[in-house]
VOVOKE-857907 format. One record per atom (N, C-alpha, C): residue number from 0; residue in one letter; atom name; x, y, z. Coordinates in steps of 0.02 Angstrom, whole numbers, plus 32768, in hexadecimal, padded with zeros to 4 digits. Layout:
BEGIN
- num/residu/atome/c1/c2/c3
- NUM/a/CA/X/Y/Z .
...
! end
This chain:
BEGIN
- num/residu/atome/c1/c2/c3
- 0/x/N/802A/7FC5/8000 .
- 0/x/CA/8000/8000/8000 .
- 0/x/C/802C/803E/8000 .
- 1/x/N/801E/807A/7FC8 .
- 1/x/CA/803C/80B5/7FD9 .
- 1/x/C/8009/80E4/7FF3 .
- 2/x/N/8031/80F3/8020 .
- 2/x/CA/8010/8130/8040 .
- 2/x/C/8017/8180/8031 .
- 3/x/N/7FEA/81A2/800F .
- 3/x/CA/7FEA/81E4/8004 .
- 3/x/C/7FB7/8224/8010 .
- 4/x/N/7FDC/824D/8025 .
- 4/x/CA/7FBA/8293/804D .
- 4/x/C/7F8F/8290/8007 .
- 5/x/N/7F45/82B3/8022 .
- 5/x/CA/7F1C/82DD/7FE6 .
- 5/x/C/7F38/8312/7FC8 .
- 6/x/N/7F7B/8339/7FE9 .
- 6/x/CA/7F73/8365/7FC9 .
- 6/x/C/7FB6/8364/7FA2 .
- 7/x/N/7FCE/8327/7F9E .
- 7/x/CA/8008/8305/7F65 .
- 7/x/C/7FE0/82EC/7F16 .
- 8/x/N/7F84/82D2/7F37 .
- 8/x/CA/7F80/82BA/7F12 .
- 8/x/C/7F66/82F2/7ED0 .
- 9/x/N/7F39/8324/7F03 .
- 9/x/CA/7F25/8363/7ED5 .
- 9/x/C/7F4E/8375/7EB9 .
- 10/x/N/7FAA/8383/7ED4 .
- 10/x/CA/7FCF/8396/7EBF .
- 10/x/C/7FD8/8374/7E64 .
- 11/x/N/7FDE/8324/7E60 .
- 11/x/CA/7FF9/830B/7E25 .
- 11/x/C/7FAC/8317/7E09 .
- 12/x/N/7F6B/8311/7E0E .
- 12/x/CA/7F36/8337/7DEB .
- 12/x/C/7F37/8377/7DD3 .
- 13/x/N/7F58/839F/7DE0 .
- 13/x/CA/7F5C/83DB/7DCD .
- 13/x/C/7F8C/83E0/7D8D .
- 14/x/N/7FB3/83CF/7DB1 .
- 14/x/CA/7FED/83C2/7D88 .
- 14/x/C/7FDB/8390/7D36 .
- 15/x/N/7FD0/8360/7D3A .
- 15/x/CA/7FA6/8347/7D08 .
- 15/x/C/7F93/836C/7CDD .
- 16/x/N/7F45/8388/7D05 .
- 16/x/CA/7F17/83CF/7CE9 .
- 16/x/C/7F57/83E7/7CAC .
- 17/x/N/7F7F/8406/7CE6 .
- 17/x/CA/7FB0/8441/7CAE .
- 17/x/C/7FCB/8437/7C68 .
- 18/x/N/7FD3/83F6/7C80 .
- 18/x/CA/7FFB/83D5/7C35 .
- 18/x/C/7FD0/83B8/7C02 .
- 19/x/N/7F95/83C1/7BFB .
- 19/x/CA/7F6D/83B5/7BD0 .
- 19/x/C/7F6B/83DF/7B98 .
- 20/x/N/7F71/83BB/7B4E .
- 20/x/CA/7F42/8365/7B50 .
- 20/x/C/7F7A/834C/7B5B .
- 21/x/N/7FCC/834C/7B78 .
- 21/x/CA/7FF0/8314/7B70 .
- 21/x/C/7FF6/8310/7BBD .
- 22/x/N/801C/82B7/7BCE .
- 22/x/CA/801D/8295/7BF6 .
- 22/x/C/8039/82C2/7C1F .
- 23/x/N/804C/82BF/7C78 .
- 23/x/CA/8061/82DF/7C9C .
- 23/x/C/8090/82A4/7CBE .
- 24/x/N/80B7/82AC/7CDE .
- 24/x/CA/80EA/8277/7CF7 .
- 24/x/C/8118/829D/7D48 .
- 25/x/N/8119/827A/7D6B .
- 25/x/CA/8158/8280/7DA6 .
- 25/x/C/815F/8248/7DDF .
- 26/x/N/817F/8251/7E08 .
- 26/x/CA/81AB/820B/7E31 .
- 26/x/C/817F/823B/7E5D .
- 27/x/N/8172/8208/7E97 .
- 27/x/CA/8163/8210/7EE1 .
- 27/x/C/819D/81F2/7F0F .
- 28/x/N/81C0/820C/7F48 .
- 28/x/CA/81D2/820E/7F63 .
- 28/x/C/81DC/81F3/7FB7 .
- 29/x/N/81DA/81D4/7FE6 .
- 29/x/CA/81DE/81C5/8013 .
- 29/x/C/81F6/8196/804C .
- 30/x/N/81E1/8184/8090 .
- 30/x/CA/81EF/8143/80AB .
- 30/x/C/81B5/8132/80AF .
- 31/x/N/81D9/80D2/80B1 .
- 31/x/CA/8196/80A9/80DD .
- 31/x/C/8155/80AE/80D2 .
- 32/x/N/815D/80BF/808B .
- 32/x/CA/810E/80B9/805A .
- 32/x/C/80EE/80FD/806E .
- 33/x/N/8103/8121/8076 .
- 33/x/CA/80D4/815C/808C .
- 33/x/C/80FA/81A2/8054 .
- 34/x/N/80E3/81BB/803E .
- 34/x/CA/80FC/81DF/8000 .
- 34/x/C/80F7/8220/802C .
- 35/x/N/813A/8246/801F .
- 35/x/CA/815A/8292/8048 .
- 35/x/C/817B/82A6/801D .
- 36/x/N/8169/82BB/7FDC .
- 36/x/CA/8180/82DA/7F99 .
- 36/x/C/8168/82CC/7F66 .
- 37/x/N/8135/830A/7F43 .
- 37/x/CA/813F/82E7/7EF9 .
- 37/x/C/8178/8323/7EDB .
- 38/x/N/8187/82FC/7E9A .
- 38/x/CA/81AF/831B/7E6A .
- 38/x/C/818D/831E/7E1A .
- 39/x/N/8169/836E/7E14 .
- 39/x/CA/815A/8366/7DB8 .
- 39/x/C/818B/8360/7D82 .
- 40/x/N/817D/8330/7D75 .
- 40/x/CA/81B5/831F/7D31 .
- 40/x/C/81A2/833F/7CF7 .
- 41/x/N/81DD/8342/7CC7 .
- 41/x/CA/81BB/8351/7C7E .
- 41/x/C/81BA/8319/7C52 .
- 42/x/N/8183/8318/7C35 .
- 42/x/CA/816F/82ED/7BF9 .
- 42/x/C/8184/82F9/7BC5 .
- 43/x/N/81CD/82E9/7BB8 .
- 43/x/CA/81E9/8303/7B7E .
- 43/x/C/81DE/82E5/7B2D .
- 44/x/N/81A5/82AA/7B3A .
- 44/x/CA/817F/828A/7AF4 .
- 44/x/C/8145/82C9/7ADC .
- 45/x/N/813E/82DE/7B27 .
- 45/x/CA/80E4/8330/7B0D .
- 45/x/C/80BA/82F2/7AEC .
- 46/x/N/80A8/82B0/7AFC .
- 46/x/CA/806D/82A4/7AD8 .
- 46/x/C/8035/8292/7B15 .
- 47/x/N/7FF6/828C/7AE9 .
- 47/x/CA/7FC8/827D/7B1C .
- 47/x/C/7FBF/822A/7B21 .
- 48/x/N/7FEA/81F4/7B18 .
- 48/x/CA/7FF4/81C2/7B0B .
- 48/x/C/802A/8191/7B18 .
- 49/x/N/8061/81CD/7B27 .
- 49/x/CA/80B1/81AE/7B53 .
- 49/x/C/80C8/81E0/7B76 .
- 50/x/N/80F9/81D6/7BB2 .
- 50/x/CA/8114/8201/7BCB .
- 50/x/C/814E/81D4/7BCA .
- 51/x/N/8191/821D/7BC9 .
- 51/x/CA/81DF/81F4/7BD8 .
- 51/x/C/81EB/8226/7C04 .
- 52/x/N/8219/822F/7C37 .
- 52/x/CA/8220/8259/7C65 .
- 52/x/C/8269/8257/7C4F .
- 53/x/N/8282/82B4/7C44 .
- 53/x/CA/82C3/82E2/7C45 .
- 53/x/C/82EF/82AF/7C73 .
- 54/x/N/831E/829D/7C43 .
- 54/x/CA/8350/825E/7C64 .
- 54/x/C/8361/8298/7C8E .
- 55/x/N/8386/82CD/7C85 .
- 55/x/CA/83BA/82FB/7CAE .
- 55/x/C/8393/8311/7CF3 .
- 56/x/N/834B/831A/7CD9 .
- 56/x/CA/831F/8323/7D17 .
- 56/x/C/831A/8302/7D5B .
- 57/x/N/8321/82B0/7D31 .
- 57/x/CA/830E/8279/7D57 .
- 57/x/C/8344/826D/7D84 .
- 58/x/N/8381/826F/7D61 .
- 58/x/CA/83C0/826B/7D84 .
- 58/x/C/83AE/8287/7DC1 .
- 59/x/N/83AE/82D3/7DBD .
- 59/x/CA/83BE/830D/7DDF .
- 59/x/C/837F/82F4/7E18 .
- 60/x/N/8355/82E8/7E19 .
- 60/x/CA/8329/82D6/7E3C .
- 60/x/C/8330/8295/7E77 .
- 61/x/N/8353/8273/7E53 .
- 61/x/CA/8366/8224/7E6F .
- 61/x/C/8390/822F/7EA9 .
- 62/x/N/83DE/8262/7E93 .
- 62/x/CA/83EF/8268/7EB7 .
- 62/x/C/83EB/8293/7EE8 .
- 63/x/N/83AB/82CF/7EEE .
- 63/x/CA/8394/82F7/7F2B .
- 63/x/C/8374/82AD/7F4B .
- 64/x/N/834D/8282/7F38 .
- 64/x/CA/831F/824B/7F75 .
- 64/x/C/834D/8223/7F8C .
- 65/x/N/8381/8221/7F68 .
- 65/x/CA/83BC/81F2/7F89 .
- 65/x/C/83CE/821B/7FD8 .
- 66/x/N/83D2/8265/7FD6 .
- 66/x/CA/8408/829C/7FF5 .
- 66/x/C/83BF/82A9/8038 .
- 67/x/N/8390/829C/8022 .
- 67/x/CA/8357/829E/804E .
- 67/x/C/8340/8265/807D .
- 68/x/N/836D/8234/806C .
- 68/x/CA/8371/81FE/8082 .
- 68/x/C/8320/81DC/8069 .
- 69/x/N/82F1/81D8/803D .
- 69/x/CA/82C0/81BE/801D .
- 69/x/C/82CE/8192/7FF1 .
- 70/x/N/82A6/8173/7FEC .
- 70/x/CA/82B0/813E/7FAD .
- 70/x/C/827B/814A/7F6C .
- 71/x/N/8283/8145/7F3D .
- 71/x/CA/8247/8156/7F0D .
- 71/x/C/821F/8111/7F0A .
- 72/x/N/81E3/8138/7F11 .
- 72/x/CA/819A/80FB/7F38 .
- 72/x/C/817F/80F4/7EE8 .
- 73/x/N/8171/812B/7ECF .
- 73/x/CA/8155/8136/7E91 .
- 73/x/C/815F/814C/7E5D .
- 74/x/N/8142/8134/7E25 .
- 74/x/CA/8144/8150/7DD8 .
- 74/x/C/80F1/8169/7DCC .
- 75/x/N/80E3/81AC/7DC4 .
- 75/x/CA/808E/81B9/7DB9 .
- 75/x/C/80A6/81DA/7D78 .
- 76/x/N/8066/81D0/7D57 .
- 76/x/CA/8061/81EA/7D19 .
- 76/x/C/8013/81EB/7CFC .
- 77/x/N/7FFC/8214/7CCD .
- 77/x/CA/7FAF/821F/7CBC .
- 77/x/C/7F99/81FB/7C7F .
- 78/x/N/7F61/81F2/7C86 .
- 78/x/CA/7F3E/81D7/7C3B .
- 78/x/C/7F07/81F5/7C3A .
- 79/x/N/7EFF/821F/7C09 .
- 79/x/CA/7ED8/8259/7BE7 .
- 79/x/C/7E9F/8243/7BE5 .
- 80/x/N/7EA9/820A/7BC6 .
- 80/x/CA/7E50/81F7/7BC9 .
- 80/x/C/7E44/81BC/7BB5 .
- 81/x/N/7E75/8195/7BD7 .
- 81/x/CA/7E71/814F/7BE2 .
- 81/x/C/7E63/8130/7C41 .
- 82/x/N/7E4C/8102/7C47 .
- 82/x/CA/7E4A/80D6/7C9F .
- 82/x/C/7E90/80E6/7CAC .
- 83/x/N/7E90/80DE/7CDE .
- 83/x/CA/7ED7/80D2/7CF9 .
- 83/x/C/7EE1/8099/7D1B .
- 84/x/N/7EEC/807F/7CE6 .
- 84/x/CA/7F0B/8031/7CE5 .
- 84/x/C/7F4B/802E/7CA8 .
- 85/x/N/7F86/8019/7CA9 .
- 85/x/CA/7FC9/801D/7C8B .
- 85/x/C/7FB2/800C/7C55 .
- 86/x/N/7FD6/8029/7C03 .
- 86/x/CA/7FE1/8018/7BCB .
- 86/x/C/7FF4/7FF5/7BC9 .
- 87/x/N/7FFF/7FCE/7B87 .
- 87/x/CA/8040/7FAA/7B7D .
- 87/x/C/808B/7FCA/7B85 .
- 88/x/N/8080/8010/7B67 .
- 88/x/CA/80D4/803C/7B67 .
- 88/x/C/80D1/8027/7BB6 .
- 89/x/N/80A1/8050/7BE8 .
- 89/x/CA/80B0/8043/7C1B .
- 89/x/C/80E3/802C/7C3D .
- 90/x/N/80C8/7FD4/7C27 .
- 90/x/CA/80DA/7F9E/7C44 .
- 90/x/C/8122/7F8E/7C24 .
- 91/x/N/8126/7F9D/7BEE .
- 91/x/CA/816B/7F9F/7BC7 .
- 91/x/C/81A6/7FD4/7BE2 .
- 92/x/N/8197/7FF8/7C01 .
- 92/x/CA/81BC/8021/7C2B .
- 92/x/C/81AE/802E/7C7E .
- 93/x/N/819C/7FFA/7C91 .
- 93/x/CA/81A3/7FF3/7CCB .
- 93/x/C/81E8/7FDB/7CEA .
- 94/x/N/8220/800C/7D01 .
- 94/x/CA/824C/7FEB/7D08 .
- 94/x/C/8276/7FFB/7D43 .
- 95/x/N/8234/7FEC/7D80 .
- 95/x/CA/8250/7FEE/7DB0 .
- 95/x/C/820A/7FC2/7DD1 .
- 96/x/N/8228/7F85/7DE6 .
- 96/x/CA/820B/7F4F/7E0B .
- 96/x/C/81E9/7F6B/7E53 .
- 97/x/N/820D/7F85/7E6D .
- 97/x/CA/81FB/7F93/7EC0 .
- 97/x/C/81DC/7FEC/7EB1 .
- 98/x/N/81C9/7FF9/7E8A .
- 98/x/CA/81A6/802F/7E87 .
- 98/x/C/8174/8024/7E76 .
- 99/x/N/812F/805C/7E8F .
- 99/x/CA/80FA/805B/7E83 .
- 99/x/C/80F3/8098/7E42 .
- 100/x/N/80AC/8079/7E1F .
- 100/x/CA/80AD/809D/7DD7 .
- 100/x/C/8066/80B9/7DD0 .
- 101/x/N/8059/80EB/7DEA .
- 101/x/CA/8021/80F7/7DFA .
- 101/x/C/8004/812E/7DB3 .
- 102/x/N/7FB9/811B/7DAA .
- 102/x/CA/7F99/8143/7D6D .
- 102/x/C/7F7A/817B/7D71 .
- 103/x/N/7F78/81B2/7D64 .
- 103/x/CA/7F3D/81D7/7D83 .
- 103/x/C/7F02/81EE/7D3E .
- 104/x/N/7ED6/81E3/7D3D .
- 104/x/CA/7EB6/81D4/7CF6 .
- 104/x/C/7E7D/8214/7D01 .
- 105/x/N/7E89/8235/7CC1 .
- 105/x/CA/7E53/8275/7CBC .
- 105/x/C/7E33/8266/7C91 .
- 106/x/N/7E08/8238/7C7F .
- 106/x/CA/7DC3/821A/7C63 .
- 106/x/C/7D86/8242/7C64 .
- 107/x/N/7D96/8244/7CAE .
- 107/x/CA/7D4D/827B/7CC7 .
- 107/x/C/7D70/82A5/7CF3 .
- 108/x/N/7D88/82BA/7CD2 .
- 108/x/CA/7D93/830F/7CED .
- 108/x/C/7D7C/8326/7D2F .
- 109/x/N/7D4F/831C/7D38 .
- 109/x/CA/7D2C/8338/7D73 .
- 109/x/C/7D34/8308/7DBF .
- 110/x/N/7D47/82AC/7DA2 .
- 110/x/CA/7D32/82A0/7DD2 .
- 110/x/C/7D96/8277/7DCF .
- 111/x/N/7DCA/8298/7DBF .
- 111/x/CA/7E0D/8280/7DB5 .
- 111/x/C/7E14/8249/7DFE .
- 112/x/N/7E29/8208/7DCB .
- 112/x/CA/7E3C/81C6/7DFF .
- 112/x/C/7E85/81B5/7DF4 .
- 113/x/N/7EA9/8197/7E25 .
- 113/x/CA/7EE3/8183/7E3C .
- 113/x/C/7EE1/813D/7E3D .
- 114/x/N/7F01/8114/7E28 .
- 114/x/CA/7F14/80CD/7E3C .
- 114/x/C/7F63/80AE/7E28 .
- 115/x/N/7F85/8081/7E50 .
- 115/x/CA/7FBD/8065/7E58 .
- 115/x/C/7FBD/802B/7E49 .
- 116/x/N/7FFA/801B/7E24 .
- 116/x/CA/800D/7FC6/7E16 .
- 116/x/C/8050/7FD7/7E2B .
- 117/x/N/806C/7F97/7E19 .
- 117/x/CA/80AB/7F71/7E30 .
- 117/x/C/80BA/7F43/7DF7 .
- 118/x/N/80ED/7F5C/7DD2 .
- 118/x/CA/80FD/7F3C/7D80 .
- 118/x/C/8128/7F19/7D7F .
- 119/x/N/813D/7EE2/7D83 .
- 119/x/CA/8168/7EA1/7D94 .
- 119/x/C/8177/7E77/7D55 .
- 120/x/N/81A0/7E90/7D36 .
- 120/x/CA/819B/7E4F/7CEC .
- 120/x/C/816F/7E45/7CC1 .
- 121/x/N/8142/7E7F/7CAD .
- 121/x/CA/810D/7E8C/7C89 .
- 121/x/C/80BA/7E72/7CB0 .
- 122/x/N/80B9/7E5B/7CF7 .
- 122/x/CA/809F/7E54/7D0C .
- 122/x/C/8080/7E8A/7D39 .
- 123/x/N/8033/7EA1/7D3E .
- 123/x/CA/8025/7EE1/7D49 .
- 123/x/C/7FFA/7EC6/7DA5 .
- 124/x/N/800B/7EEC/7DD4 .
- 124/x/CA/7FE0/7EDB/7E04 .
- 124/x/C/7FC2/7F06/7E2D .
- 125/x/N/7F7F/7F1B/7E35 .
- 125/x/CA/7F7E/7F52/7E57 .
- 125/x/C/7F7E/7F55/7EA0 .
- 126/x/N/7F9B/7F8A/7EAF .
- 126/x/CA/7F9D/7FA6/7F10 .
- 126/x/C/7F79/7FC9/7F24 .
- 127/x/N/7F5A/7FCC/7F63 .
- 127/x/CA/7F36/800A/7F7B .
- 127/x/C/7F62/8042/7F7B .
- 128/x/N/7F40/8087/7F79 .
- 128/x/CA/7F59/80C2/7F73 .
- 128/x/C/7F25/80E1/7FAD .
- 129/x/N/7F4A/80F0/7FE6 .
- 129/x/CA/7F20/8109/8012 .
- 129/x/C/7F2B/8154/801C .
- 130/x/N/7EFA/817D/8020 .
- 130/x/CA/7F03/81BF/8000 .
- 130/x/C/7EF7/81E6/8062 .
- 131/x/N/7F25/8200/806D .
- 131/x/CA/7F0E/821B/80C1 .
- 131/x/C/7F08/8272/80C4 .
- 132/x/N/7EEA/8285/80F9 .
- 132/x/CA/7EF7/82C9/80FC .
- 132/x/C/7F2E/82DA/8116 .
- 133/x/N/7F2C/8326/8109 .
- 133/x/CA/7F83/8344/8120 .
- 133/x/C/7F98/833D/815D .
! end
C-alpha cells in the first residue's frame, strides 16, 4: 500500500490539468510507503499518449531523494482520456520492479481518479493507494 497526503494527490491532478492534451509525468518521493515529495517531471515526448521524463531532470532529481535520505516510491503519470490501468508502452517501460506506477486518468475531468500497480516482468498488479489528510 502507498500512502499519500490529498494534497500530493491534488498536487499531481493539477499538474496533469496543466499539461494537457499531453501526458503529465513525475517520481514521488519518500519512506516506508508513505510519500513526502512529489517531483513534476517533464514529458519530453509532449504527447497525449507517452511520456519520457528529461533524463538530466531525472538524474538531478534521483540524486536530491538519495541526499534526503528517501527512496523513490513512485512513477505517476496521466492518461488524458484513457482508465488508469497501464498500456502496453507502460508496461514496456516499467523499469523499476520495487516501484510503484501509479495512473492518474482525466477521463472525467471532473471526477480525476488515481490508481497504483506494481510492474514485475510485464506482469501488472494493482496496490491500494491510500489517499490521507494533511
Amino acid at each position: 500500500m502507498l500512502i499519500l497526503k490529498k494534497d500530493f494527490f491534488e498536487q499531481m491532478v493539477k499538474h496533469s490539468i496543466r499539461e494537457l492534451p499531453d501526458e503529465a509525468c513525475g517520481i514521488l518521493a519518500g519512506k516506508n510507503q508513505i510519500v513526502e515529495k512529489v517531483y513534476e517531471m517533464t514529458n519530453v515526448e509532449k504527447s497525449p499518449e507517452n511520456y519520457f521524463m528529461d533524463p538530466e531532470e531525472q538524474l538531478k532529481v534521483t540524486k536530491e531523494i538519495r541526499n534526503l535520505g528517501f527512496q523513490m516510491l513512485g512513477i505517476y503519470h496521466s492518461h488524458v482520456a484513457s482508465q488508469a490501468y497501464p498500456s502496453k508502452r507502460d508496461v514496456e517501460m516499467a523499469f523499476y520492479p520495487d516501484t510503484a506506477y501509479l495512473i492518474v486518468t482525466l477521463k472525467d475531468k471532473n471526477n480525476p481518479q488515481v490508481r497504483s500497480f506494481r510492474i514485475v516482468e510485464g506482469k501488472i498488479e494493482e496496490e491500494e493507494v491510500k489517499i490521507v489528510d494533511s
